[in-house]
N, C-alpha and C positions, 0 to 999 in steps of 0.2 A: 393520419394519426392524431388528428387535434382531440378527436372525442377521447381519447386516453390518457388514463395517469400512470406514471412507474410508481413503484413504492419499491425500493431501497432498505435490506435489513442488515445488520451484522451477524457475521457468524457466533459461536459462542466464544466467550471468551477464555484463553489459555495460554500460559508459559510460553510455549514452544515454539516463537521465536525470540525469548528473551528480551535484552532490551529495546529489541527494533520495535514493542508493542507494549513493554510494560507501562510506559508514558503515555503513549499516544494510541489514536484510535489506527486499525488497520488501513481507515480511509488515508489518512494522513502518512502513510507508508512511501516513503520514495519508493519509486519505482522505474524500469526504463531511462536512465540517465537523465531526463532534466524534469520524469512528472510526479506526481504521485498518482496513489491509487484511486482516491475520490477525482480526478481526474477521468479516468479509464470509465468512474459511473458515469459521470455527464456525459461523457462522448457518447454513450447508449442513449441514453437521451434527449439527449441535440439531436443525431444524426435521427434518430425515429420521430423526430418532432412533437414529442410527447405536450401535453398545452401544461402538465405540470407532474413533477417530480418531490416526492418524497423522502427524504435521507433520515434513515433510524439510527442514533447513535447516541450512546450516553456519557464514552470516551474522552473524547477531546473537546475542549471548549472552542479552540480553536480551528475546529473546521468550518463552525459557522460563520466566521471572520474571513475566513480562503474562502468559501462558496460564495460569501457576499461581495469578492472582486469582481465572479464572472458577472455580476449585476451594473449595482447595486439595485436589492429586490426589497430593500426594509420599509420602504413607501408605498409598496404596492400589495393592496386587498387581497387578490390573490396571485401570488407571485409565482413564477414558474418553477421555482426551485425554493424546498422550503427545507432547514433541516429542524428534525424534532428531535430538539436533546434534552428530554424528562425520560424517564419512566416509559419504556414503552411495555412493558405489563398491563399499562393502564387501558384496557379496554374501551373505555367512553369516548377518550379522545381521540384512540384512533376509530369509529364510528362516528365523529365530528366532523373528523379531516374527512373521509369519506364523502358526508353529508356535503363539507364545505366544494371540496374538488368537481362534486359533480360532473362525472365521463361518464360514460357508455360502459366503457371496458375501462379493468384494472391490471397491471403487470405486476406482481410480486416476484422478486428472487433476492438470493443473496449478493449484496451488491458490494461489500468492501471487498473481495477477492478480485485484483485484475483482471479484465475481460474483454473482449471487442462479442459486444451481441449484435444481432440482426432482428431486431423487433419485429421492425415491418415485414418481414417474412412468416415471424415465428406468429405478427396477426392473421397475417393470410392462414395455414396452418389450420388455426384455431379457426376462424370462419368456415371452414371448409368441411373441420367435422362438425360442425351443426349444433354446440354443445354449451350449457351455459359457464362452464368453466372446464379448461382444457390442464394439466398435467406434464409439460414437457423435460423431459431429462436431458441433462446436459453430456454430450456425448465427449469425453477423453479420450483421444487414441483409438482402442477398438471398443472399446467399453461405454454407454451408459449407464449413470449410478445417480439412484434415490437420493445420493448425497450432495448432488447439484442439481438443481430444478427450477423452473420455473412457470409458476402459474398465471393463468390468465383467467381473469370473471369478470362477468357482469356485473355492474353495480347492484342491481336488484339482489343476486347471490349472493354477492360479499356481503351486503348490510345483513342478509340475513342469517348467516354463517357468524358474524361476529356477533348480532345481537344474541342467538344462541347460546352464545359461550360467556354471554353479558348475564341471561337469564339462570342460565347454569353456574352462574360464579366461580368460570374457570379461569384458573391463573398459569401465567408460563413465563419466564426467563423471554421469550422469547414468543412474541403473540401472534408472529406471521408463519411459524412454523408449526405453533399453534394451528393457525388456520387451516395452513395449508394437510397438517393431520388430520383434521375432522371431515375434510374434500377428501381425503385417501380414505377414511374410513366408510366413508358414503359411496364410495366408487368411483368417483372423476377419472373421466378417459385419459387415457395416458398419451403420451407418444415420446420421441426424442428429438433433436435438434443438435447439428454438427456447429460448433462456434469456437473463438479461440479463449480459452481461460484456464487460468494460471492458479489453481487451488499451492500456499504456499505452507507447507507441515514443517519447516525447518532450516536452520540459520543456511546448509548448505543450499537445501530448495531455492532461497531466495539468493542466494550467490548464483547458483548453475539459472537460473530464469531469464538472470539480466543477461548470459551471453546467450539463451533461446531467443531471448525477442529483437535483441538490439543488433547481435551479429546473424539475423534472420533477413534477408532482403525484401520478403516476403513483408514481414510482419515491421520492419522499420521504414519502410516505404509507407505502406499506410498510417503510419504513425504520422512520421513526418511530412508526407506530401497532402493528407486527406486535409489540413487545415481545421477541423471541426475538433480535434481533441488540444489543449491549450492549456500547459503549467501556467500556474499562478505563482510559483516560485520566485522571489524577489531574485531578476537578474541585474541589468544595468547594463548592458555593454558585452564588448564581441568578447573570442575569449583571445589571450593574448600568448605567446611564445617567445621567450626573449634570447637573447646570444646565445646563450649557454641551456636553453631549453631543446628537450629532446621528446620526439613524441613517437610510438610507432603499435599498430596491429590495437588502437582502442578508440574509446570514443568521449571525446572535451566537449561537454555543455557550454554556453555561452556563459561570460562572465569571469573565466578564471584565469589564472595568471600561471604558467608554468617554467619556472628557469630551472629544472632538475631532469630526470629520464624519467617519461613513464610510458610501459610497454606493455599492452595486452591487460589494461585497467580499463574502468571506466569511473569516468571526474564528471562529478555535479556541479550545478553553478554553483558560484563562489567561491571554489576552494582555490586556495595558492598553495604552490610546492615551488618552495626555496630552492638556493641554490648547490647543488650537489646531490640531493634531496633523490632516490631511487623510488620509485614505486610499479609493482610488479606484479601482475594477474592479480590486483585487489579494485574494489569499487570504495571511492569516498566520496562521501555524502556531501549535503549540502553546507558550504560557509567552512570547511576544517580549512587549516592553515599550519602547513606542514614544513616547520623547520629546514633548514639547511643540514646537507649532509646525512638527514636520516634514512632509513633503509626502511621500506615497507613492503613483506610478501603475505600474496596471499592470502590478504587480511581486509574486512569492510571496517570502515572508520566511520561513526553515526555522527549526524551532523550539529553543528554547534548553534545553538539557539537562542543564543545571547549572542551579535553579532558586535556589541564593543564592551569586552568584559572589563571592569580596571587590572590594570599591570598585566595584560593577556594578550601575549602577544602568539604563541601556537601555541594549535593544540597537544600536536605534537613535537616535542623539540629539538634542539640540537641535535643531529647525530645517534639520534634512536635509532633501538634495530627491532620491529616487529615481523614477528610472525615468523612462517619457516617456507623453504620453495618445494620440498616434494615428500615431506615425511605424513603420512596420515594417522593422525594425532586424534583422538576424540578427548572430550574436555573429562574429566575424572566426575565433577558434580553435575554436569546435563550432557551426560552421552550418548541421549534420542535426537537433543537439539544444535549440540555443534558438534560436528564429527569431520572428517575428511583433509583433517590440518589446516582447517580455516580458524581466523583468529576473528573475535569480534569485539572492539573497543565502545562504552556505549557513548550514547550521548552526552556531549558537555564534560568530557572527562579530559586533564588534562596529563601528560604524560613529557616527564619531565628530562631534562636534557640528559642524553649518554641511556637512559633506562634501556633494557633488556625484557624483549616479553616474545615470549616462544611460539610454537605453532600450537592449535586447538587451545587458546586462550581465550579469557573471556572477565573481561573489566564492565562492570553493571556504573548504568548512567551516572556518571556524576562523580563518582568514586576513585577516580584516578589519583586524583592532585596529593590525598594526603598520604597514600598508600608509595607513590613515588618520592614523594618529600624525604620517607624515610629508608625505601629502599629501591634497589636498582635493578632487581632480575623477580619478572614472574614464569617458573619453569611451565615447560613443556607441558599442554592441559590442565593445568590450573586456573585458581580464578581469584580476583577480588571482587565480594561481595555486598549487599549492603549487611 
């Protein structure tokens, strides 16, 4: 696989996971208890031993900064893992990178959606029909759908497919889909490919996913035992359970401190849950810091990104009671995107002692602190906004 490049694109961008995406790019997505998603791309990568990798993103600054731990690659000509956060509209430059990469073969697909692929098969595959650029559909359950795909071409093809759309002065949101449209209009052979990936349409999709992959044995085995896929999530240390910590039916990241009950969750590094502190069929994210005595059902908590705020000490505090245990609640203002009596608190938001927040809630990043300052209950599917 040395003669190949991946090239890495995002899907289009939309609401509808709120603010687990309003901030940040999808690659930057927790995912699977202690990774993220731009995680799950490399793994495809490393394991196919591709000689270099392409990440399209315009989202987050801060992926370039996580992708340069698995390195450092900033010294090197051609570095194996590069992300390109401009414009990728811009046609020339991806015809550069192209030019600069120099493989044989190229892999396109959309790569912020969690995945385990199997490259090196899907090149056999494509060797095999004989073709200078192959079409494969990602297969889900019983279905393959034109909505997941991944293409494979020769370099000779691709430069001339993009110079095309260079000479043509075509523009796209979106230039690998671009691409990969003008290959379907031309007729590129198709085929399918069976692989594990996790397309996420909504706040519950990404709740119900984390107990598909993680309480999977199947799919948490390779996670954990293949050793090739590897958060970059600042941990520091085992994770700890003190006297009065209770743990049962979830799964603790390294790094966190638990003196409360938490049953059928799952805990990112970093977070602490105080003491008395419940948490209950809910996932929280990386770095929160969960008061004593508070109750949490049900509910994903986004992670705190300021990791020493002044006078911050939880995020959420004393003796709060989030969320609900069995009422299926959809939120009043996005009830495509959080439905099922999940509560979603976002990022950096801070939720102040004794507060009240129901099921199918939903507090947008950042927006807590002063909405709590002055009151104490957000009912049942409601929201604070910006």
């Amino acid at each position: 696989m040395d003669n190949v490049t991946i090239i890495s694109y995002p899907g289009p961008k939309d609401n509808s996971l709120l603010s687990l995406t309003d901030t940040r790019s999808r690659y930057m997505l927790p995912f699977g208890g202690r990774f993220r998603v731009i995680d799950f791309t490399l793994r495809n990568s490393f394991f196919a031993a591709a000689r270099t990798t392409f990440i399209y993103s315009t989202e987050d600054e801060s992926l370039e900064s996580y992708v340069e731990r698995y390195g450092p690659f900033a010294g090197m000509k051609f570095p194996p893992i590069r992300v390109v956060s401009r414009e990728y509209s811009d046609m020339n430059t991806c015809y550069n990178l192209i030019l600069d990469s120099n493989t044989k073969y190229y892999v396109i697909y959309n790569g912020d959606i969690p995945s385990i692929l199997g490259f090196k098969s899907i090149l056999q595959k494509y060797r095999a029909g004989k073709s200078r650029a192959m079409l494969f559909k990602i297969q889900i359950g019983d279905r393959a759908s034109m909505a997941y795909k991944v293409l494979v071409i020769d370099q000779k093809t691709l430069l001339k497919t993009v110079n095309q759309a260079i000479d043509e002065k075509r523009t796209s949101p979106n230039i690998f889909e671009m691409v990969i449209n003008i290959m379907v209009n031309a007729g590129v052979k198709t085929g399918s490919i069976n692989a594990m990936y996790w397309p996420i349409k909504s706040v519950p999709d990404y709740y119900d996913l984390h107990w598909d992959v993680i309480f999977n044995p199947e799919i948490f085995n390779l996670l954990y035992e293949e050793k090739i896929i590897q958060s970059k999530i600042d941990s520091g240390g085992f994770a700890s359970v003190g006297p009065m910590g209770r743990v049962s039916g979830s799964f603790v990241s390294d790094h966190c401190t638990i003196n409360g009950t938490v049953s059928n969750s799952i805990i990112y590094p970093g977070v602490e849950i105080g003491e008395g502190a419940q948490v209950r069929d809910s996932i929280i994210l990386p770095f929160v810091k969960i008061g004593p005595g508070a109750r949490i059902y049900r509910s994903i908590i986004d992670e705190r990104t300021n990791r020493d705020p002044e006078n911050v000490r939880y995020d959420i505090d004393m003796n709060c009671k989030i969320g609900t245990e069995s009422a299926p609640i959809k939120n009043s203002d996005f009830p495509e995107s959080l439905f099922a009596g999940i509560t979603l608190i976002g990022k950096d938001c801070l939720v102040h002692n004794e507060a009240r927040i129901g099921g199918g809630c939903y507090v947008a990043s950042g927006f807590g602190d002063k909405y709590f300052a002055q009151k104490k209950f957000l009912y049942d599917g409601t929201s604070v906004l910006k």
